[in-house]
C-alpha positions in Angstrom: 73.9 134.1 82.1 72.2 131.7 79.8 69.4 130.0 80.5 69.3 126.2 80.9 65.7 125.3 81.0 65.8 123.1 78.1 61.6 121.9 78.4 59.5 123.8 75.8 62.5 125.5 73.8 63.6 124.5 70.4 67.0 123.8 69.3 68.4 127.2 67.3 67.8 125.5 63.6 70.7 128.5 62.3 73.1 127.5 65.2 72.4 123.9 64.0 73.2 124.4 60.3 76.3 126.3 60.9 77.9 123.7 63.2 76.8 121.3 60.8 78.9 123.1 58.4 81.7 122.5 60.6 81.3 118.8 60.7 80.9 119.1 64.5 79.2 115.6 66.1 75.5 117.4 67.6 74.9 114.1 69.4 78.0 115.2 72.0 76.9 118.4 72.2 73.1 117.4 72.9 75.0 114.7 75.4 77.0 116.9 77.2 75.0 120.4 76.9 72.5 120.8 75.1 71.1 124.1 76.7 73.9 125.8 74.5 72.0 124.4 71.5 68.7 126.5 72.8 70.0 129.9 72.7 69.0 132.3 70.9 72.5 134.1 70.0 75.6 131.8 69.2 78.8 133.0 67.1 79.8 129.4 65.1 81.2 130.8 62.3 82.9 133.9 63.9 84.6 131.7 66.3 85.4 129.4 64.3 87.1 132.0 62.2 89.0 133.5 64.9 90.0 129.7 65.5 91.4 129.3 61.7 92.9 132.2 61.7 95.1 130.7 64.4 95.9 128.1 62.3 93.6 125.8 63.5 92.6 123.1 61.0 88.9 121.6 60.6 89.3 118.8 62.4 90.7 120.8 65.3 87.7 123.2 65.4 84.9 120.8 65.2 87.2 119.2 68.3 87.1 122.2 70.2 83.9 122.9 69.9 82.8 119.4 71.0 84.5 119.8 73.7 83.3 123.0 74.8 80.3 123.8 73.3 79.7 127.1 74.8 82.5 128.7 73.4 80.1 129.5 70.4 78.1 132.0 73.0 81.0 134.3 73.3 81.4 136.8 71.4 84.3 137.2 69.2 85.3 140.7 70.8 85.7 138.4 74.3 88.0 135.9 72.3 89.6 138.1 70.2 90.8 139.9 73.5 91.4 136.6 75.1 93.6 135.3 72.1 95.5 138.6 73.2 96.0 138.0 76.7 96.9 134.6 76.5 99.7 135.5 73.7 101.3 138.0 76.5 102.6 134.2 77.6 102.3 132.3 74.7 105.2 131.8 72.5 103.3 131.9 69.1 99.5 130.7 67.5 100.6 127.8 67.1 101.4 126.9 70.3 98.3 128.5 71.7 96.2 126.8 69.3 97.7 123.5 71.0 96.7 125.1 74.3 93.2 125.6 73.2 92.6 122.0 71.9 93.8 120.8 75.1 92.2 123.1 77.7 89.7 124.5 75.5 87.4 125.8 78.8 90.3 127.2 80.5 90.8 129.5 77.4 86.9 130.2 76.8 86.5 131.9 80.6 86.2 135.8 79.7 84.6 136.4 83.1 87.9 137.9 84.4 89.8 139.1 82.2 90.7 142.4 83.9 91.9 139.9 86.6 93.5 137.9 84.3 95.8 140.3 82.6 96.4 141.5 85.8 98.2 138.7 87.0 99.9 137.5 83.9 101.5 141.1 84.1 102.7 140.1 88.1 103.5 136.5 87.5 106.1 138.2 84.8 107.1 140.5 87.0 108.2 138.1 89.6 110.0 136.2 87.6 107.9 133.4 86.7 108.7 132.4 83.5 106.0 132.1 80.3 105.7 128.2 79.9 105.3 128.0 84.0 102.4 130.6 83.3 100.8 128.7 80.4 101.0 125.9 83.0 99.2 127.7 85.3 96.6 129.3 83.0 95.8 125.5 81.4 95.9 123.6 84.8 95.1 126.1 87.6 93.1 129.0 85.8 91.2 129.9 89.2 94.3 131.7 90.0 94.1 134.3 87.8 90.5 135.3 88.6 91.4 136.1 92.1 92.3 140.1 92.4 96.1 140.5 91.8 96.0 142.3 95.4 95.1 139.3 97.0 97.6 137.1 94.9 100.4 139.8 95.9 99.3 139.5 99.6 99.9 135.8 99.7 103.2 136.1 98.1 104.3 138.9 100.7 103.3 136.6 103.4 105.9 133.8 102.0 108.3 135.9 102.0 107.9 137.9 104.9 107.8 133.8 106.7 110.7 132.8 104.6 112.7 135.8 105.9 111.2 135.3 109.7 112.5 131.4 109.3 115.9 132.5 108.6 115.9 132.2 105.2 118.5 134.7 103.0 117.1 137.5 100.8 119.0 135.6 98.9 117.5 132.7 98.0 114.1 134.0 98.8 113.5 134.8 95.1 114.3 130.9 94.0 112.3 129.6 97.1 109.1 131.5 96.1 109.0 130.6 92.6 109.7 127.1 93.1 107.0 126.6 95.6 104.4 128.2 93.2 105.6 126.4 89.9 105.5 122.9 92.2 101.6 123.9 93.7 100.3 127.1 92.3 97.2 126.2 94.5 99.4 128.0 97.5 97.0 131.4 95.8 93.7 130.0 96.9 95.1 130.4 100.5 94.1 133.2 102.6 97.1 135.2 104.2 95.4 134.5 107.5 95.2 130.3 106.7 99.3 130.3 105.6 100.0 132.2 109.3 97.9 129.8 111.3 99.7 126.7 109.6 103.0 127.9 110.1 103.0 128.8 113.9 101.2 125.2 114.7 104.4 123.8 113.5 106.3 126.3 115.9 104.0 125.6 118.4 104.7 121.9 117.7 108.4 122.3 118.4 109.8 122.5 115.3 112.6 124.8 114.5 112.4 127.1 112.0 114.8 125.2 109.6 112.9 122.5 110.3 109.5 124.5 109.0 111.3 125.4 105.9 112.2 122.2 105.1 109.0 120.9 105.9 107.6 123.4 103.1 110.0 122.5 101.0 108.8 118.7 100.9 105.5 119.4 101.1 106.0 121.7 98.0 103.4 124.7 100.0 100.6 121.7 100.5 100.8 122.6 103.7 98.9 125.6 103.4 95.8 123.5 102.4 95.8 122.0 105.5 93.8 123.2 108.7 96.1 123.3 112.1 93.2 120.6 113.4 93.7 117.5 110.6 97.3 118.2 111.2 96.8 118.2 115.4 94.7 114.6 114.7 97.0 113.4 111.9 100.0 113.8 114.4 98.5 112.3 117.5 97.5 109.2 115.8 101.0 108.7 114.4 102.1 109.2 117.5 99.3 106.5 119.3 100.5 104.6 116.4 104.0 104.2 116.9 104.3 104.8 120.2 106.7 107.3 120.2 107.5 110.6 122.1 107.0 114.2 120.7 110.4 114.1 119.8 110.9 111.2 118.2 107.1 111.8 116.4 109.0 115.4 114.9 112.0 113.0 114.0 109.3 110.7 112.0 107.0 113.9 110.2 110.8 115.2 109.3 111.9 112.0 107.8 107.8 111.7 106.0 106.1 114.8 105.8 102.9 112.6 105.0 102.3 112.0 108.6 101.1 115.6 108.6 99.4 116.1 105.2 96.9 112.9 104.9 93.9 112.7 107.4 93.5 109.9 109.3 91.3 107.2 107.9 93.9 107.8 104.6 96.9 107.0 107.4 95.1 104.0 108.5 93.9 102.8 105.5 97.3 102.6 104.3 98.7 101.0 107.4 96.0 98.4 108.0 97.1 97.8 104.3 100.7 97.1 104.9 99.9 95.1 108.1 97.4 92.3 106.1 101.0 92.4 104.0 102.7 90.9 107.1 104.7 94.1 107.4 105.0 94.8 111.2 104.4 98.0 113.2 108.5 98.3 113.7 109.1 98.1 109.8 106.8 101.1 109.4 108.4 103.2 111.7 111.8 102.4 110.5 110.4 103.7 106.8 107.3 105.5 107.3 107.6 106.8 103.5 105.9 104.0 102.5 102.6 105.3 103.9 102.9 108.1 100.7 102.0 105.1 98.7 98.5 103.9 98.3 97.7 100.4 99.6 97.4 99.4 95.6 100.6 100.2 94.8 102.4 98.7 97.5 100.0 95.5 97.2 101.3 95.7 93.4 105.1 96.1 94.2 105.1 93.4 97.1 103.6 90.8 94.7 106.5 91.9 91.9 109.3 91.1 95.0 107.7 88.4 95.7 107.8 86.9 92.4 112.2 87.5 92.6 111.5 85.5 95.9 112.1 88.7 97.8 110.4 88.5 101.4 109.2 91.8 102.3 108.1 91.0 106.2 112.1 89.8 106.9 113.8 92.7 105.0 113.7 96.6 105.4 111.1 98.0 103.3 113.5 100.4 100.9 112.6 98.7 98.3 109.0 99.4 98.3 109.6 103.1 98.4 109.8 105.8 96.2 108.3 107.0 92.3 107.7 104.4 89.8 111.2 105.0 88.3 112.6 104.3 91.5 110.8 101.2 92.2 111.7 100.5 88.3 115.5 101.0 89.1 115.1 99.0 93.1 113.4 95.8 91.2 116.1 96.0 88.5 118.4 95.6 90.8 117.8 92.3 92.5 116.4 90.6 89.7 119.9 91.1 87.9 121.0 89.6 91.5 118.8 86.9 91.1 120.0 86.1 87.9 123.6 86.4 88.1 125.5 83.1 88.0 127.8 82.2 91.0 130.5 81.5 88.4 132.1 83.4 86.2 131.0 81.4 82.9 134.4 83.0 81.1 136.7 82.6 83.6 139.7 80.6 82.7 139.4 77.0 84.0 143.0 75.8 86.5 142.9 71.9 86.2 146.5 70.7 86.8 147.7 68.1 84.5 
């Protein structure tokens, strides 16, 4: 642990000179954190070695270094036996070098790398493959410093779900992986949290297809949800909409959002739509517009509106969707818009 009372100690003048030497800007490093500056060990030059002998340029070093200034207080043993691990998934230096620039304090986290290695080794194992793992080392490296036992008890209580909803040994393999490449997150659950989650949706009368599809859309978000924001989320859909249970199940089937944003997102997005002019009706005909935050449907409806497209008369399809679909949706009618009511090459009949 370093220490980061930076009154009455002095900046380490050799740790100074040697990233000097490296052309690394001080300023960014006094800016963002300058206790790093005030200990009394650092390893510039080894690490920067280990770094060019990667095949990391100048420029690159001084970059990661900026970026993550204590990765000069490791010592190179810890990144030389990082640089191994992370090669188990890498597909050569060069790529890792690219990983390092990018997520430079992913990479310089030795705390667990036991853990680490022990999870690259089950990820492999299961199937996952490399570049998903480099994915999940970069963006989601709290993962791996969880005990592989408790990783491997979260997977076993997918499966042993998937296979309790009626879903095949079969596909079980496929369903697992592509739930953790879509939200890797799922491993931060406890076994205990993914169990409560799934029997509230039983106990909320859905089947069990209908729970497998439901984690299906909600690519395993589910699971960071507590039964309770669910139970309110629900209920005020339901006041909302005035609808039965029934018909409520029919509308979280058709937008899974009803069940995964809290309340004051829901009706911060439907007091949205309603300043709009969209009605109450409109919504519950396409809730999927609630997945969209007010700015983007405030943005789309002004684009319509420029075609002359009025939103509060027609269905609200064309609000829906990714930005490519919207892109393809508005596309569409403006080539509407602009296509003449003649055919301009047609032959002309006159009769003599």
């Amino acid at each position: 642990s370093y220490t980061t009372d930076t009154k009455s100690r002095e900046e380490n003048k050799k740790t100074l000179e040697s990233l000097y030497s490296l052309s690394v800007d001080i300023t960014k490093i006094r800016r963002l954190k300058e206790w790093v500056l005030l200990q009394d060990v650092a390893y510039v030059k080894e690490i920067a070695g280990i770094l060019q002998e990667m095949g990391a340029d100048e420029t690159t070093v001084a970059n990661i270094i900026e970026r993550c200034p204590e990765a000069i207080l490791h010592t190179p043993a810890e990144i030389n036996s990082q640089r191994a691990l992370w090669q188990l998934v890498c597909q050569n230096e060069k790529q890792l070098i690219k990983l390092i620039e990018q997520f430079p304090e992913s990479f310089f986290t030795t705390d667990y790398q036991q853990n680490q290695k022990a999870n690259i080794l089950f990820f492999q194992e299961l199937g996952l493959k490399n570049n998903i793992i480099t994915r999940f080392l970069t963006s989601a490296p709290n993962i791996f410093y969880n005990p592989v036992e408790k990783n491997k008890n979260v997977i076993e209580t997918l499966q042993r779900n998937y296979l309790n909803l009626g879903g095949s040994e079969a596909n079980m393999k496929i369903w697992i992986l592509k739930l953790l490449s879509q939200n890797p997150f799922i491993l931060l659950n406890t076994s205990t949290a993914i169990q409560e989650n799934l029997e509230f949706l039983q106990k909320n009368d859905f089947t069990d297809q209908e729970v497998l599809q439901l984690l299906s859309k909600l690519k395993g978000f589910i699971f960071q949800l507590s039964s309770t924001t669910m139970q309110k989320s629900m209920l005020f859909s339901k006041n909302v909409f005035k609808c039965s249970d029934q018909e409520l199940k029919q509308l979280v089937l058709k937008c899974p959002a009803l069940l995964y944003y809290s309340v004051p997102v829901l009706e911060e997005r439907l007091e949205g739509l309603l300043k709009e002019g969209i009605s109450i009706a409109q919504i519950r005909e396409t809730p999927m517009v609630l997945e969209l935050t007010t700015q983007i449907v405030q943005y789309r409806i002004k684009k319509l509106s420029a075609l002359g497209y009025d939103i509060k008369s027609g269905n609200l399809e064309s609000l829906n969707g990714t930005k490519k679909d919207f892109e393809v949706t508005y596309g569409k009618i403006q080539s509407k818009k602009e296509r003449p009511i003649f055919n301009p090459v047609a032959p002309l009949h006159i009769e003599d």
